[in-house]
C-alpha positions in Angstrom: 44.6 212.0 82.2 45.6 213.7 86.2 49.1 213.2 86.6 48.3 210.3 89.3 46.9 208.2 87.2 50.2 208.3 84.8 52.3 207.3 87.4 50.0 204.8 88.6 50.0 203.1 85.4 53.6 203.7 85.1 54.6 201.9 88.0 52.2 199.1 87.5 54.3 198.7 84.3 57.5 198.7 85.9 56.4 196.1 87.9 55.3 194.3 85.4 58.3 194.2 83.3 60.6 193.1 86.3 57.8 190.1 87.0 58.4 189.3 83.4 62.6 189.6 83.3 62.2 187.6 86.6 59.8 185.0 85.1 62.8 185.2 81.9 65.6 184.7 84.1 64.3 181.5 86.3 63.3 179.7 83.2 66.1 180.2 81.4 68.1 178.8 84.7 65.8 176.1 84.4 66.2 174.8 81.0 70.0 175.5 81.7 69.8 172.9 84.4 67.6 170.8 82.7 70.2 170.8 80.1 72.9 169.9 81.9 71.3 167.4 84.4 71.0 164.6 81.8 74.6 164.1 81.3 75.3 164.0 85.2 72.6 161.3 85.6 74.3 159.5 82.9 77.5 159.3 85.0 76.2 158.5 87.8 74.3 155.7 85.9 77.3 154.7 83.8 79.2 154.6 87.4 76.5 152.6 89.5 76.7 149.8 86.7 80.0 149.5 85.9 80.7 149.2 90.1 77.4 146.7 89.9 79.1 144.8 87.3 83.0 144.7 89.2 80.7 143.0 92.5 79.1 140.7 90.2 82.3 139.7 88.4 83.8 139.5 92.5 81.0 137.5 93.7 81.1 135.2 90.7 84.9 134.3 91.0 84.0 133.9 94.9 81.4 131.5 93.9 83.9 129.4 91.3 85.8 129.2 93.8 84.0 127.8 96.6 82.6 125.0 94.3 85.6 124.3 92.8 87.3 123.7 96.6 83.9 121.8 97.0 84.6 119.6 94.0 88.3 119.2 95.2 89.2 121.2 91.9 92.5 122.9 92.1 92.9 126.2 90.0 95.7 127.8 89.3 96.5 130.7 87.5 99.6 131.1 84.9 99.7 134.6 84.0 103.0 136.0 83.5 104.7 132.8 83.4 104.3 132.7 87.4 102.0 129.6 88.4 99.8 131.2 91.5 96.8 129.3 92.9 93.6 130.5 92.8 92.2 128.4 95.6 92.8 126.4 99.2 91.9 123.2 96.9 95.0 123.9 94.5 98.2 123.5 97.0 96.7 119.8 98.6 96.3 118.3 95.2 100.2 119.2 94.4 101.6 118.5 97.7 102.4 114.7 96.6 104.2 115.4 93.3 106.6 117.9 94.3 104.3 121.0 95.2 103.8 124.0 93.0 107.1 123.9 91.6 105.8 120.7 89.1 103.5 123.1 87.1 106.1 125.4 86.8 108.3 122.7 85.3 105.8 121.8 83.0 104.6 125.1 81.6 106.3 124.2 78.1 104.4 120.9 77.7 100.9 122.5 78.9 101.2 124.8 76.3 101.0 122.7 73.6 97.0 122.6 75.1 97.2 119.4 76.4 96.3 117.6 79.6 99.0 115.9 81.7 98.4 113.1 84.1 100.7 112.8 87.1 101.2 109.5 88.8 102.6 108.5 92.9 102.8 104.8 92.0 103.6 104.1 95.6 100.7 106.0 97.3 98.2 105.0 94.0 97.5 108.7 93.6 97.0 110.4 90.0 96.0 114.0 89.3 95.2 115.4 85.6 96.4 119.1 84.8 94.4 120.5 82.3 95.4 124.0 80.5 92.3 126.3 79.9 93.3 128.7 77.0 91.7 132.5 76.5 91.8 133.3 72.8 94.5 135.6 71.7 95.8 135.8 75.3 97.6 132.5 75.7 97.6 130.0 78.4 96.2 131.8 81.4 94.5 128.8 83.7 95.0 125.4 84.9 92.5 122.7 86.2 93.8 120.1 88.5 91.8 116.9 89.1 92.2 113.9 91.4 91.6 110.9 89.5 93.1 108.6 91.4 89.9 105.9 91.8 90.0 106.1 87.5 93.6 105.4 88.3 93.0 102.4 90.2 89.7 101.5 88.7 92.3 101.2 85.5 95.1 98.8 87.4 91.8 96.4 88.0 90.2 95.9 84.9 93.8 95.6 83.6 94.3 92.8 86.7 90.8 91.4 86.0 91.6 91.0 82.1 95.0 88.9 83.3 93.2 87.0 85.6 90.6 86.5 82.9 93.2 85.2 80.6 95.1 83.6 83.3 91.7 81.5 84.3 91.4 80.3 80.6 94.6 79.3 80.6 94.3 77.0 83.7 91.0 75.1 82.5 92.7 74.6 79.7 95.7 72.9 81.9 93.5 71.7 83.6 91.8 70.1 81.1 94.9 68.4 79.8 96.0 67.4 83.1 93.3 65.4 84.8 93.0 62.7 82.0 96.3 61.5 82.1 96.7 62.3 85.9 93.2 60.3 86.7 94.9 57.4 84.1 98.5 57.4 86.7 96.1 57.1 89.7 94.5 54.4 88.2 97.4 52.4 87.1 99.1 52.9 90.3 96.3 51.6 92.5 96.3 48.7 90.4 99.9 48.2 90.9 99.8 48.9 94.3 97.4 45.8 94.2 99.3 43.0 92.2 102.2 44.3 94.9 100.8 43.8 97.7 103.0 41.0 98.8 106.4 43.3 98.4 105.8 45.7 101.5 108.1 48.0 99.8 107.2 47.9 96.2 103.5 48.5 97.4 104.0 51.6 99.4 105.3 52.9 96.7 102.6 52.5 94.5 100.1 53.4 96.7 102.4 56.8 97.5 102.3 57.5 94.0 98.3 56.7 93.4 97.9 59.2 96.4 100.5 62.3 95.0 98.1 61.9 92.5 95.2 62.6 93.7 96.6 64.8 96.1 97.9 66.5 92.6 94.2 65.9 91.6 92.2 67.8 94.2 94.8 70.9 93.9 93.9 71.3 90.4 89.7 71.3 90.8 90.5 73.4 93.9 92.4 76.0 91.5 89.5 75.2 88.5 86.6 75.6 91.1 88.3 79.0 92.4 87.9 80.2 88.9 84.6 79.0 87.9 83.7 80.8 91.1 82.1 77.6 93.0 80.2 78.5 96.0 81.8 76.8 99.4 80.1 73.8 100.6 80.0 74.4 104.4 80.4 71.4 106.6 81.7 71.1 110.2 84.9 69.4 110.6 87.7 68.4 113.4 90.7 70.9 112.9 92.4 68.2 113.8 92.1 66.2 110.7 92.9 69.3 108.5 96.0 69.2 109.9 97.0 65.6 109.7 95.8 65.8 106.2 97.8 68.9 105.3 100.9 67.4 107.1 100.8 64.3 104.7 100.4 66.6 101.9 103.4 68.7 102.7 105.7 66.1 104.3 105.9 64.9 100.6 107.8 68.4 99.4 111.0 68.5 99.7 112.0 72.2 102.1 115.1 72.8 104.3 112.5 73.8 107.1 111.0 71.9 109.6 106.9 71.8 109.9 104.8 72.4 113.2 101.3 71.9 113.8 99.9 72.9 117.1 96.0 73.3 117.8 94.0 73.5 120.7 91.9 69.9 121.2 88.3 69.2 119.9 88.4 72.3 118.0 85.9 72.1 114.6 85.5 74.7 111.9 82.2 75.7 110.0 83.7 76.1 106.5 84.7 74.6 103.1 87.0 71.6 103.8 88.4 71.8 100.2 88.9 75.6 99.9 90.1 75.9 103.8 93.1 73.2 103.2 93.9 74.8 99.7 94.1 78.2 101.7 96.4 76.9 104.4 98.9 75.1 101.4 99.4 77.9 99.9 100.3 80.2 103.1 102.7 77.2 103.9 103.8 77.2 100.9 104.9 80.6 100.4 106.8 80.2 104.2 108.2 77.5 102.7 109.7 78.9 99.8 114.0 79.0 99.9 113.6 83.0 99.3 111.8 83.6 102.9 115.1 82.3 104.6 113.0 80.2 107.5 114.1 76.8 109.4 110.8 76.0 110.8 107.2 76.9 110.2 104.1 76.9 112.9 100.7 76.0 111.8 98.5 77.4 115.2 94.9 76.8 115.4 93.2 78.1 118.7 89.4 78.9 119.8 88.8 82.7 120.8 86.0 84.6 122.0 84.5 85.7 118.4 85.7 82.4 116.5 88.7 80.2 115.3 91.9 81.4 114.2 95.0 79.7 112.6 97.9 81.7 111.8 101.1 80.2 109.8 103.8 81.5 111.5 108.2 81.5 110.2 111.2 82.2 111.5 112.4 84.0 107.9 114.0 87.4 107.3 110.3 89.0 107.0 108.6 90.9 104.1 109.6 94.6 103.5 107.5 97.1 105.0 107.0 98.6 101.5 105.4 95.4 100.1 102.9 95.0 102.4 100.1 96.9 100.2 100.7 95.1 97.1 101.7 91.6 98.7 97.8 90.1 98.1 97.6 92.0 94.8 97.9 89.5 91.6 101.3 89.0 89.6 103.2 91.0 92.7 105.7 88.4 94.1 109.0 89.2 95.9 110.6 85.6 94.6 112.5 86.5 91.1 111.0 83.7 89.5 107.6 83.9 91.6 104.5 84.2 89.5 102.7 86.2 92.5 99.3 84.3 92.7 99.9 82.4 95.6 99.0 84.9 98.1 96.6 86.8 95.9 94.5 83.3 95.9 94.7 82.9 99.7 93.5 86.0 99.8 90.3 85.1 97.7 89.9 82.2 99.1 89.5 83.9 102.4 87.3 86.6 101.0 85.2 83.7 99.8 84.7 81.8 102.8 84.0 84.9 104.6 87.2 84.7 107.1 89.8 88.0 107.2 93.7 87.2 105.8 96.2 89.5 108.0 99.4 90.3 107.4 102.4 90.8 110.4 105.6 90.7 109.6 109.7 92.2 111.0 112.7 90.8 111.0 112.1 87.6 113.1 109.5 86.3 110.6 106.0 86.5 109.1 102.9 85.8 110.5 99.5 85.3 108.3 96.4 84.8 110.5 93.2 83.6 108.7 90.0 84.5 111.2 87.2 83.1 111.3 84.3 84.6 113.1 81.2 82.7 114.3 77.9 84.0 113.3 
């Protein structure tokens, strides 16, 4: 072998050997990087999903939220013993029983893990706080509720259930009552008879045979109210209501004097029964020794939509803070009142389809009855 041809060959094989440390080193770089590459990807991983899960957890408590404001849901948050709210829905709820402040005061009873209710009797408002305990971690959230129609809904079964009582009671009065009252009318017309030649002996016969049906028609007026009789609708001269209210209430004794004033030929479209057992009662209660009045005004006059007839007095008016609850049953500002006068106007009106307002200061009270023509 020529000494070109060794060298030749020698080079080639130096060649070849740094090819083949090259070709060593790069893949041992690579499975070096390969190594190490799986544990930064699972970083990165572990850190895209734990940020994925911290927007999900952000967005959800966004979302809560929002439909708890929707709902009118007040949340509030108790942790550390400091009540904070958790959203706009909260404050509004608490704003009418002494703000915040009321939670805080009652941390000690919702901690026993039960719900309180919270009651405005004089704005008919209730809310419900209910504690929402994480296990191991204490009391930590509070739900607040408005439940202020159950509230109400409440107060009228429990009216409903009186008057339902109450309404048995009265047929049974009732009941009781006509037979001996139709047996006084009798007898008295028949005396009033056999007397007719003592003037005075007969007029007061016939003034008692007419109390009692006076008496009479009061007490089916009161027993139709509660069997819920529809109104018979007949026209009639307003007029003749009032001449036969007056005789009706000339024969009560009152320290007040009595005026009825009404615009001539006026009629009325209503139940003749029902309309003067409305306007006796109203006169009635401004009658009354406790409403301090000397005279009382029974209007009538023909407007532009209708009829209306107001009872007006001259008494020391109805507090401003009674108004709400003055047509509500068993609510009476007389100390031995029973409170159903005004709530029965108040039907009766509903049921003969006229409105029953209240006006009332310091110079008197005013209840206007309207009726509007169809």
């Amino acid at each position: 072998m020529d000494i070109n041809a060794f060298y030749t060959i020698s080079v080639l094989l130096f060649a070849w050997g740094l090819t083949c440390i090259a070709l060593l080193r790069c893949c041992l770089k690579r499975r070096k990087r390969n190594f190490e590459s799986p544990a930064l990807e699972g970083q990165d991983i572990i850190y895209h999903l734990l940020s994925e899960k911290q927007n999900e957890a952000r967005k959800s408590r966004e979302a809560v939220r929002a439909v708890a404001d929707a709902l009118q849901i007040g949340l509030l948050s108790l942790k550390d013993g400091k009540p904070r709210p958790l959203n706009n829905a909260a404050l509004p709820l608490l704003k009418e029983f002494g703000g915040i402040g009321v939670v805080n005061r009652l941390q000690r009873r919702l901690r026993d893990g039960k719900a309180l209710v919270l009651k405005n009797e004089e704005i008919e408002q209730a809310i419900q706080c209910t504690p929402v305990k994480h296990l191991n971690q204490g009391l930590d959230l509070v739900v607040i509720q408005d439940i202020t129609e159950s509230f109400r809904a409440a107060k009228r079964l429990k009216q409903q259930e009186r008057l339902a009582l109450l309404g048995k009671l009265t047929a049974q009065m009732a009941h009781q009552i006509k037979t001996p009252l139709a047996i006084l009318a009798g007898q008295a017309q028949m005396l009033a008879k056999k007397l007719g030649n003592s003037h005075e002996l007969h007029s007061k016969a016939l003034s008692i045979y007419e109390e009692a049906q006076g008496l009479a028609e009061q007490i089916n007026g009161i027993t139709a109210f509660y069997k819920a009789r529809k109104p018979k609708i007949e026209e009639f001269p307003i007029e003749k209501l009032f001449d036969d209210l007056k005789g009706t209430l000339d024969k009560q004794k009152a320290d007040c004097a009595l005026k009825f004033r009404a615009d001539r030929h006026i009629t009325l479209l209503s139940d003749y029964i029902m309309v003067k057992s409305l306007l006796f009662l109203l006169v009635q209660n401004a009658m009354a020794p406790e409403t301090g009045a000397t005279i009382v005004e029974i209007l009538a006059e023909k407007t532009g939509n209708g009829i209306k007839i107001a009872v007006k007095d001259n008494g020391k008016g109805i507090p401003d803070s009674s108004h709400k609850e003055i047509f509500e049953p068993f609510f009476s500002t007389k100390e031995d009142g029973l409170g159903l006068g005004l709530f029965l106007a108040s039907e009766l009106a509903h049921k003969l389809g006229a409105s029953l307002r209240l006006e009332s200061n310091q110079e008197g009270t005013c209840f206007t009855l309207t009726f509007e023509e169809v």
